[in-house]
C-alpha positions as CSV (number, residue, x, y, z in Angstrom):
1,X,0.0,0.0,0.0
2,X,1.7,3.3,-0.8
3,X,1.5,6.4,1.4
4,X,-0.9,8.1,-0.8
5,X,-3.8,5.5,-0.6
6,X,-6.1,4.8,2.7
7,X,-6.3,1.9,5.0
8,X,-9.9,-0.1,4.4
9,X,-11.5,-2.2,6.3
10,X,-11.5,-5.6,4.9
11,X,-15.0,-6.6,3.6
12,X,-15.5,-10.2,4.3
13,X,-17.6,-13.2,3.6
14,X,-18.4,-15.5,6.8
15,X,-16.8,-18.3,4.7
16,X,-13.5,-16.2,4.9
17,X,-14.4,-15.2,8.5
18,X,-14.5,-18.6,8.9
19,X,-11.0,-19.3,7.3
20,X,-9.0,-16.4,9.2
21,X,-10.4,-17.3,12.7
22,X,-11.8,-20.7,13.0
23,X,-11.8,-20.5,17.0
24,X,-13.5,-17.5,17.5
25,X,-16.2,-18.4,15.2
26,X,-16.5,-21.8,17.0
27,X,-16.4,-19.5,20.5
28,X,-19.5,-17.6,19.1
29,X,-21.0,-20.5,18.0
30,X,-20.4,-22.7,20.9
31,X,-22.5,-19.4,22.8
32,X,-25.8,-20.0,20.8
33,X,-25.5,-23.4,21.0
34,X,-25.2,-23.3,24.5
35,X,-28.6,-20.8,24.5
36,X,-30.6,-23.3,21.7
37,X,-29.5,-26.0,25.2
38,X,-30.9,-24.2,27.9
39,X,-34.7,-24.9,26.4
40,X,-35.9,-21.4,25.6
41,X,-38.3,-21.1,22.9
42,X,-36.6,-21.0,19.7
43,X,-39.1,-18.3,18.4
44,X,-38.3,-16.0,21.2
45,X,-34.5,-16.3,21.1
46,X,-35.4,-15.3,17.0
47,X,-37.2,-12.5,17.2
48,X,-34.2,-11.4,20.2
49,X,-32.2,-11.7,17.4
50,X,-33.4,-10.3,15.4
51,X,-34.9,-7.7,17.0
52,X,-31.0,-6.8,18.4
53,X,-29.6,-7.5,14.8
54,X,-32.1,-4.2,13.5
55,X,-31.1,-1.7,16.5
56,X,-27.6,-2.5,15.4
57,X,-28.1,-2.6,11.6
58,X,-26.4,-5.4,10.6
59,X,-27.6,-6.8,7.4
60,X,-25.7,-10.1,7.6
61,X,-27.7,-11.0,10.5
62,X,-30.8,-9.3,9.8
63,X,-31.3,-11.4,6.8
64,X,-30.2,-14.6,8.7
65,X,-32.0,-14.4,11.6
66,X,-35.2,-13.8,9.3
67,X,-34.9,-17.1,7.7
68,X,-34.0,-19.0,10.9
69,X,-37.0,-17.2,12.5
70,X,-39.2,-18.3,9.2
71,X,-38.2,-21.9,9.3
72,X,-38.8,-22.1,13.1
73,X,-42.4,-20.7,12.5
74,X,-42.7,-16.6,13.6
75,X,-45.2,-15.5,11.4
76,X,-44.2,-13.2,8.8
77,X,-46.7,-10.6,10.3
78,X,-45.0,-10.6,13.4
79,X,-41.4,-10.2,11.6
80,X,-42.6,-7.1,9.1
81,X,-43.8,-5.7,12.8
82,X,-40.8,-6.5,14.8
83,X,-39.5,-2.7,14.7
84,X,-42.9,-1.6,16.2
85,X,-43.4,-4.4,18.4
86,X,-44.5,-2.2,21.3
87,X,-47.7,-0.8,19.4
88,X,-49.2,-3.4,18.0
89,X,-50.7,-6.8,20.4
90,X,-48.6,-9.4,17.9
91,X,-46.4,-10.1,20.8
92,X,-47.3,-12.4,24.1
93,X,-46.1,-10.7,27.7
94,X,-43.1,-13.2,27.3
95,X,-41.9,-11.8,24.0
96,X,-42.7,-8.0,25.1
97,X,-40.4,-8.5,28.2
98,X,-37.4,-10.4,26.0
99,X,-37.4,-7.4,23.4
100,X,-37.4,-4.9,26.4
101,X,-34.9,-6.5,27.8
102,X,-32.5,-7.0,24.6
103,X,-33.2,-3.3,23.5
104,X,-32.3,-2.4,27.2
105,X,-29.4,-4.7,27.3
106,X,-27.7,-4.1,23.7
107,X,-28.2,-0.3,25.0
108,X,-26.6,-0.4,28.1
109,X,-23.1,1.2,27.7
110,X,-25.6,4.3,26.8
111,X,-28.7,3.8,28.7
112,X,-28.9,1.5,31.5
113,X,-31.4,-1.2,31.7
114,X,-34.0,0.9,33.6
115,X,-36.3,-0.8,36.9
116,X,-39.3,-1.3,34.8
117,X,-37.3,-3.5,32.4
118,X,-36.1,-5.4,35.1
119,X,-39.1,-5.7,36.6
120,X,-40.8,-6.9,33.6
121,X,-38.5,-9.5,33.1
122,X,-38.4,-11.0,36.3
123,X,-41.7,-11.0,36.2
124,X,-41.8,-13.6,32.6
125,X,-38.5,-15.1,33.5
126,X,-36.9,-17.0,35.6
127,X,-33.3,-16.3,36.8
128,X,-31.9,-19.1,35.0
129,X,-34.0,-18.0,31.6
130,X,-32.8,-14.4,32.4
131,X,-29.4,-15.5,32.6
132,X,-29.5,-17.6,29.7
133,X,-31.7,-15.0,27.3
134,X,-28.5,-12.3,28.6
135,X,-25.9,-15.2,27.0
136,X,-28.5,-14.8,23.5
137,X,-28.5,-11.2,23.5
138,X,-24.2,-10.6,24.6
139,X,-23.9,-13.1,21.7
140,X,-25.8,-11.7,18.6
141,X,-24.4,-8.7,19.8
142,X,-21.0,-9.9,19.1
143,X,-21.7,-11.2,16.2
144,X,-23.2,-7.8,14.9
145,X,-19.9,-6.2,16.3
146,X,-18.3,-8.7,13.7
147,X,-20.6,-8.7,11.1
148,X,-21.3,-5.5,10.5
149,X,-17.9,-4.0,11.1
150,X,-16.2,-6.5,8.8
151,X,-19.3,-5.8,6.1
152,X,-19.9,-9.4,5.8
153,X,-22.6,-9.7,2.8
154,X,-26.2,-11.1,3.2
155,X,-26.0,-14.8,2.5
156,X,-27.8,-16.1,-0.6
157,X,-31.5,-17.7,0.0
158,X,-31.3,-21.4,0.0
């Protein structure tokens, strides 16, 4: 690289994500695995996700965690409303306190999780699900970090 021309960020595919730093993707993945284990609904850790995934804008996971929430079987009404989940009744108590929370806890270096989000999920969660949806929400979160900042590309349908 000569003087005259800028640094860029490398733009990757996860297949070369993959190839540069196959232990850290195993760490992340080894993370949702260990959420998909602890036995919370599938449909709720997807719309986290995704939900999480749209605050931070990252396309990669946006589009991922769309098809992952399709094939586990979130309505497509419920995913076109995700963004306005807290004015419309698409969402169950449960679901309302998980989004809460992950909005609250992907905002936290910025806005701490406030007492009524605490509250509310106490009040749909145990202490082992809160710990384990926390695990969910730090991961996809990471994965955005990565994602988005390494401008890994949508992956094709199929």
């Amino acid at each position: 690289m000569s003087a005259d021309s800028p640094a860029t960020i490398p733009s990757l595919t996860y297949a070369r994500f993959e190839a540069i730093a196959p232990d850290g993707l195993g760490a992340l993945l080894a993370m949702g695995k260990a959420v998909d284990a602890a036995g919370l609904e599938k449909t709720l850790t997807e719309l986290v996700k995704l939900r999480v995934s749209q605050i931070n804008g990252c396309a990669f996971c946006i589009a991922l965690h769309l098809k992952v929430a399709r094939r586990a079987g979130v309505e497509n009404v419920r995913l076109d409303m995700l963004t306005a989940w807290r004015d419309t009744d698409l969402y169950t108590a449960r679901e309302r306190a998980a989004l809460q929370w992950a909005e609250h806890v992907t905002r936290f270096p910025t806005a701490p999780v406030a007492a009524a989000a605490q509250a509310e999920i106490a009040a749909n969660f145990t202490e082992q699900e809160i710990t384990h949806l926390t695990v969910a929400i730090a991961n996809i979160n990471a994965w955005n970090r990565i994602a988005g900042a390494l401008h890994f590309p949508p992956m094709p349908e199929g």
